[in-house]
N, C-alpha and C positions, 0 to 999 in steps of 0.2 A: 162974421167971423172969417178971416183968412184960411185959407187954405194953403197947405204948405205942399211945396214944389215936388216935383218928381227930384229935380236934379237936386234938392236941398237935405232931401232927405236921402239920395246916396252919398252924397258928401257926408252928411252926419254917420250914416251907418258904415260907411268906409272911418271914419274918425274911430268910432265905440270899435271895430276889429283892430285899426292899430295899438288902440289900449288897451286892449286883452292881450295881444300879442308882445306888447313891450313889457306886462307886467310879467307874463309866463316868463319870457327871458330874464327878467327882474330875480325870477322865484328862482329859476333854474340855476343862474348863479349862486344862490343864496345854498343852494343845495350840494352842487359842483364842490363850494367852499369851506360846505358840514359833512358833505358826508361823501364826497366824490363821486356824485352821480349827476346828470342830468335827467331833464325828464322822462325823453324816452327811457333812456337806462334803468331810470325806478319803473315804467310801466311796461318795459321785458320782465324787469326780478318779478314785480307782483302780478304778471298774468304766467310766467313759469310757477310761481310757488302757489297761486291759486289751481292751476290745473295739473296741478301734482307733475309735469311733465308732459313738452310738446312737441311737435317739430315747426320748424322755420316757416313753411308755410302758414301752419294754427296761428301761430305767432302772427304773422305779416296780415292776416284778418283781420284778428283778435285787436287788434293793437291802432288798424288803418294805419300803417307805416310800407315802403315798398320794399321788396325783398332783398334788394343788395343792404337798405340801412338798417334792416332786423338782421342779415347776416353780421353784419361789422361789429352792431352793439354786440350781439351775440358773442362774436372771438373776442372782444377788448373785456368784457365782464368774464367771460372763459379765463384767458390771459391773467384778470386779478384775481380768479382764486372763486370766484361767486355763481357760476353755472360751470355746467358740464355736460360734454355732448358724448352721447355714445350710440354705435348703431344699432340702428333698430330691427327688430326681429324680422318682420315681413319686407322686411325693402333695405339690400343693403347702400342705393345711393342714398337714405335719410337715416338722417340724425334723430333721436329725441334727447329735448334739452331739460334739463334738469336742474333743480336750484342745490348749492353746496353746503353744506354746513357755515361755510363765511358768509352764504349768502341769507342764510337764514340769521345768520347772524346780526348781520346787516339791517335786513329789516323788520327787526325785534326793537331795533331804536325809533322808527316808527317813523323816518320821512315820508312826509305829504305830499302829494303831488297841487299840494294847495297853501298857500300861505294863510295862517291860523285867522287873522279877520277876518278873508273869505269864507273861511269855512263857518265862524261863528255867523255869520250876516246870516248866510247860505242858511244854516241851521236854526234860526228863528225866522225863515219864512215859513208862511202856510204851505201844506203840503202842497194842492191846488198850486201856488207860485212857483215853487220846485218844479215841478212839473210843465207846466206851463213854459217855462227857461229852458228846460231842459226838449221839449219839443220842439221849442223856438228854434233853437241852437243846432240841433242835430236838424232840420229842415234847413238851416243856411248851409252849413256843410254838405247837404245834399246839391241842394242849390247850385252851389259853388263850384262842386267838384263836378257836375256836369259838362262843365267846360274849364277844366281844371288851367290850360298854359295859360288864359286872360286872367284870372283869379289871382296865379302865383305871381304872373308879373305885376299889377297891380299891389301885391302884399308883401313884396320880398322886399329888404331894407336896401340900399343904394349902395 
């Protein structure tokens, strides 16, 4: 039996991340189109509307996003009517952000941050594979982000 390469198989696994990454942009259009959001934008409204109200840091955690691009979604979603920022009681340089009545509105039509084949495949694996993926995944993102400027230059489109 062959043995497959060291260098064959980062080519490969570089290959399987630009397909995940080109179909999220795939999605995120699809979404941009239905319902005017992007990805981030849907996982600011539902990590605000999950934790009933946050501030920008919670967020920039919550979310692994960096804090100037959770501020910006922040004001552009503020701006259309679907969060709101008011100060907080213990600290008056932070905000806590808050989801709007549009924004609950918003996501009562139920955008996915997953294109529905995804998620049905996703949902008839064993739990065990779920799992399993999802440890995979979150260990390459550790991975990766250890030495985050090689990572992004190698995965950022031209």
């Amino acid at each position: 039996m062959e043995s497959i390469s060291s260098e064959d198989i980062n080519r490969t696994l570089l290959i399987s991340i630009r397909k995940i990454i080109s179909a999220a942009d795939r999605h995120s259009r699809r979404l941009i189109k239905i319902y005017g959001l992007t990805i981030p934008q849907l996982l600011v409204l539902q990590e605000v509307m999950v934790s009933g109200g946050c501030t920008i840091s919670r967020l920039t955690g919550a979310i692994s996003l960096s804090q100037p691009t959770v501020t910006d979604i922040v004001e552009r979603l503020s701006k259309r009517g679907f969060l709101k920022r008011s100060p907080s009681g213990t600290d008056r340089r932070s905000n806590i952000i808050t989801i709007t009545d549009e924004g609950i509105t918003l996501l009562s039509k139920q955008p996915s941050l997953f294109p529905a084949p995804f998620l049905d495949a996703l949902h008839n694996l064993q739990d065990w594979e779920q799992t399993l993926m999802l440890s995979t995944l979150q260990r390459m993102a550790r991975m990766m982000s250890s030495d985050s400027d090689s990572s992004s230059i190698i995965l950022t489109d031209c």
